[in-house]
N, C-alpha and C positions, 0 to 999 in steps of 0.2 A: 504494500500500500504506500502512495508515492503524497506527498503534498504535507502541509504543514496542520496540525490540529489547534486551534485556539487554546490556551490554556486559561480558565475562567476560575475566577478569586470570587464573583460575587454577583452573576449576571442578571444585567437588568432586569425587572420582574415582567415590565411589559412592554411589546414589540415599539413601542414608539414613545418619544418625548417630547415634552415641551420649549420650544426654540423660539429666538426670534429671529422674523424670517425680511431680507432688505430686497427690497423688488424694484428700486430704483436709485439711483444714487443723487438723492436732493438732501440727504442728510435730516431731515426729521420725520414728514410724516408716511412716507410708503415703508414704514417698518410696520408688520403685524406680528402678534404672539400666534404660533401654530403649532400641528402635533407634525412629526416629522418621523421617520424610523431612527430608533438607536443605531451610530453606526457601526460596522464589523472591523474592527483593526488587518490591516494587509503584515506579511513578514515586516520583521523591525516597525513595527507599531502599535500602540498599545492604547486602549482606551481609557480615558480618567472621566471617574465622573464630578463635575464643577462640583466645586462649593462656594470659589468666590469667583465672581470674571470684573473688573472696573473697568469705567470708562476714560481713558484719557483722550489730551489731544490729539494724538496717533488715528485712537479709535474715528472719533470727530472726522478728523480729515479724510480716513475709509469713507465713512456716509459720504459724503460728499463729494468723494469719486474724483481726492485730490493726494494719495498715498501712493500714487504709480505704481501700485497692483491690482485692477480692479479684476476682481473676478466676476465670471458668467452669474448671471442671475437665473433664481432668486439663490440667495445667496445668506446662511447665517454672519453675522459680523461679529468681532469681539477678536485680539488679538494678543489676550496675554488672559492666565487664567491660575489659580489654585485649585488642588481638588486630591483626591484619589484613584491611584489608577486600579484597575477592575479584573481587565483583561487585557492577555499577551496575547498579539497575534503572530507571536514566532522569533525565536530568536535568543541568546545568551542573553541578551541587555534588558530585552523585552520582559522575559521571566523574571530577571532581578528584580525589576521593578515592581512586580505586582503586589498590592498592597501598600505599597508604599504613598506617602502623602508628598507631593511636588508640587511644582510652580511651573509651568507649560507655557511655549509659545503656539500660538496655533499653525497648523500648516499653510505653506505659501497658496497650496489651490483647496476649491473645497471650501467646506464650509468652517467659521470659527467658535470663540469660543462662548460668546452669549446661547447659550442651551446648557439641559440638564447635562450630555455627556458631549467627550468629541474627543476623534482618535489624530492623535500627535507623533508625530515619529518620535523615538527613544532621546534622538540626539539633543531635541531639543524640549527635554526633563531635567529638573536640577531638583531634590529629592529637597525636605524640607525639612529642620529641624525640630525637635518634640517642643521645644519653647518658641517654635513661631507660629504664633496663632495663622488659619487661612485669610483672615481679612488683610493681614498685614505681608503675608507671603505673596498675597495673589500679585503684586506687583514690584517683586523681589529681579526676576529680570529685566525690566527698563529702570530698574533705579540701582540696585547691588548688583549687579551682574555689569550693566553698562557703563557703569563707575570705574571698578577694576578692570573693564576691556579698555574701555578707552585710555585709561593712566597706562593697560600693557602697549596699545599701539602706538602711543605717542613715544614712548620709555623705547619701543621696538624700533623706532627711529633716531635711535640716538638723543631723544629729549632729557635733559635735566631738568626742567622745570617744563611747565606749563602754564595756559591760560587758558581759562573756557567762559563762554558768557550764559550760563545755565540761569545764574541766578539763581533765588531763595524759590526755588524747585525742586522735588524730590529725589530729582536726579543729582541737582544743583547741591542740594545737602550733605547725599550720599559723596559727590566728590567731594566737600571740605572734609567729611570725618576717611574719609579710606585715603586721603593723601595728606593728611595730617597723618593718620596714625603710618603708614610707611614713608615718614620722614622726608616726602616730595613737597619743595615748593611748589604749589599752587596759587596764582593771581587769579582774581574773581573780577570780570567785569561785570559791573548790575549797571543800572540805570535810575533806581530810585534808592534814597536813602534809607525804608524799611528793610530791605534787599541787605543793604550791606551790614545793618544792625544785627540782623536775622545771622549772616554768617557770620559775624565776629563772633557773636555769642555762641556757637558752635566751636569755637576756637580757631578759625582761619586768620590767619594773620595778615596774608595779604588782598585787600580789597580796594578797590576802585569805584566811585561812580563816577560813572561818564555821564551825568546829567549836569556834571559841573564842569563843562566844555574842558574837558585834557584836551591838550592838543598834540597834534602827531611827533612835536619834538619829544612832551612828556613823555606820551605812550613808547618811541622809540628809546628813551633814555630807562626807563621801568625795564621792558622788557631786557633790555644790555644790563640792567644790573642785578636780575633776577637771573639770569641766563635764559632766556624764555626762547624755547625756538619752535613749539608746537601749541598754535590756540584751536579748541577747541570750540566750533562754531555751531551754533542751537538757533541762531535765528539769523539767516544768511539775508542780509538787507544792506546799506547804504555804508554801515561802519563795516563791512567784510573788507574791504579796499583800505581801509585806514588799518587795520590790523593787520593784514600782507604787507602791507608798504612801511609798518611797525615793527617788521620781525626782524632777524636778521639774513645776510646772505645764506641759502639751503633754507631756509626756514619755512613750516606746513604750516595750513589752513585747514584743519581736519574739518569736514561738512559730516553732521550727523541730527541735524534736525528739519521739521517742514515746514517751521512755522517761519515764512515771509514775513521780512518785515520792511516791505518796499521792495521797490529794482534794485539789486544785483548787479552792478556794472566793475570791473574786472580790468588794469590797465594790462597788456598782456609783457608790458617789458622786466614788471616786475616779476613774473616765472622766465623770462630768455634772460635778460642782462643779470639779472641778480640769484639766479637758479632756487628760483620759491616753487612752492606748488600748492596747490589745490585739492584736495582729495574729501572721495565720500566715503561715509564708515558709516557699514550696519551692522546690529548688533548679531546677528542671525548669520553673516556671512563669518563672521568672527568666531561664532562658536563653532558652525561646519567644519571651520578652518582647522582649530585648534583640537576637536576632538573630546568625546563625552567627559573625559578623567579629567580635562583642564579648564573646563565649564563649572562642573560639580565643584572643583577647588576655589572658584571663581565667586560662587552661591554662598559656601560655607565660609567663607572667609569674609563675603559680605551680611552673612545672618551670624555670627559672630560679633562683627562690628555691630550691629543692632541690639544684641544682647546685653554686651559691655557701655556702650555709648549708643543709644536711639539720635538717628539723624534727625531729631526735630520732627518729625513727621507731623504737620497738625491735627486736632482733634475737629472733631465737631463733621465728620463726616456723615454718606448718606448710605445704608445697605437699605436695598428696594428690592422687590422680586422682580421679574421678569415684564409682567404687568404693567411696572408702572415706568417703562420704558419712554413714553412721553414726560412725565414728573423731572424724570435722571437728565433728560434733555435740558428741561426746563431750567433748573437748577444749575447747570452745567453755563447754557446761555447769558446766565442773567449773571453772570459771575458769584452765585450764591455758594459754589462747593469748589473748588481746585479741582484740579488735575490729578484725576486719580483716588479723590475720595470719595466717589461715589462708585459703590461698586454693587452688582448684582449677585445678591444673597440667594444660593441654589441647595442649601444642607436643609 
């Protein structure tokens, strides 16, 4: 007998689940709640079932059909999840993990991870610690995981320091405490002075507001005395050009966020005459890269840092069921909950 047999920890009781389902990409209202089939995990993939999925601005820009991955409709959405995995659909990795509680990206095609269950390839599970609750796990990849990728791709480039313009964002957080505690200068560009308050009091020692017009000398003189040769860029707009022309000769512009902020205009002598470059970084091509055992190191090293020292993470968040999917919107829009604190409660 030739083929792979599932190996089942817990199988859903009934053939179908509750999901939301995006039939259009206008970003609010062609989403419905519907019943859909549990899916079957392929070799190397394993089924988890949610218990937390959030919404960040990632998720947002999916709706909206501005993430430069739309998939075929209809289509579940949700792009990062906590949960339990259930069932192996074959494999050493797959097996390992069953039973086990993780933090999941959802697959590139196919559907994500707003529903009760949804099957993830192995590589891209980082297993969860017994003292990280799921609400705060569910978004341990875009915040602790993309922290210590980005500090290894800049550091992979020969960086001794860095810059990234995150700000008092969860991501933004997680780099002051994971590059504080491994001993990396980090320079923080914010824009508003609650920004910079926010990371002092995390203990970042180097900060900046650029709402207090620095100008390109200061910025070049900062960066030459921090060593700074890698900034990390989150909202590629108008100052992306003043921070290339800020760095020094060799010096990157790592691109890893989507949120515009304006045109993007790029002088091109500053990559020929002066050997700068430009680069995009995603978190998902990083972990392919590197491989399940340096992911997992990745997770645990950043839910560690959480255990010892909480990034600040704010309170006063929203867990919603599936339902109230218009509400999570709502709240989202009106700037009533941040990025990432509203998350869809599936336990």
């Amino acid at each position: 007998m030739s083929g792979v047999i599932p190996a089942v920890l817990a199988p859903p009781r009934l053939p179908t689940m509750k999901a939301l389902e995006l039939r259009a990409y206008d970003g609010i209202s062609l989403v419905f709640v519907s019943n859909k089939p549990v899916p079957v995990p392929a070799h190397g993939e394993v089924l988890v079932r949610v218990q937390s999925a959030p919404i960040t601005v990632h998720d947002v820009l999916f709706l909206q059909g501005r993430y430069g991955a739309n998939r075929q409709l209809p289509v579940v959405p949700g792009l990062e999840c906590s949960g339990v995995v259930v069932q192996s659909g074959g494999g050493l990795l797959a097996r390992a993990l069953l039973g086990r509680r993780v933090v999941c990206g959802a697959p590139e095609r196919g559907d994500g991870t707003w529903a009760e269950y949804v099957c993830v390839p192995t590589w891209r599970c980082v297993p969860l610690r017994s003292f990280m609750p799921h609400d705060q796990g569910a978004t341990l990849l875009s915040t602790g995981v993309a922290a210590y990728s980005l500090i290894e791709a800049a550091r992979a480039k020969g960086a001794r320091a860095m810059a990234n313009t995150t700000a008092d964002t969860p991501l933004g957080r997680m780099l002051a405490v994971c590059a504080e505690r491994r001993g990396i200068p980090m320079l923080h560009l914010v824009e508003r002075p609650s920004d910079a308050a926010a990371l002092r009091g995390l203990g970042a020692r180097h900060v900046v507001d650029l709402s207090t017009e620095v100008s390109l000398g200061q910025l070049t003189a900062l960066f030459q005395a921090l060593g700074v040769s890698v900034v990390l860029e989150s909202r590629p707009g108008e100052r992306t050009q003043q921070l290339l022309q800020a760095l020094p000769t060799g010096g990157t512009v790592m691109l890893y966020g989507h949120r515009s902020e304006g045109s993007c205009t790029i002088d091109p002598s500053e990559l020929v005459r002066h050997n700068k470059s430009l680069e995009g970084f995603r978190l998902l091509d990083w972990m392919r890269r590197v491989g399940f055992a340096r992911s997992v190191q990745a997770g645990l090293f950043a839910q560690k840092l959480w255990n010892i020292e909480p990034p600040g993470t704010p309170v006063g968040g929203a867990r919603l069921p599936l339902d109230s999917y218009h509400q999570a919107l709502d709240l989202l829009y009106r700037g009533r909950i941040t990025d990432g604190q509203i998350q869809f409660s599936l336990s």
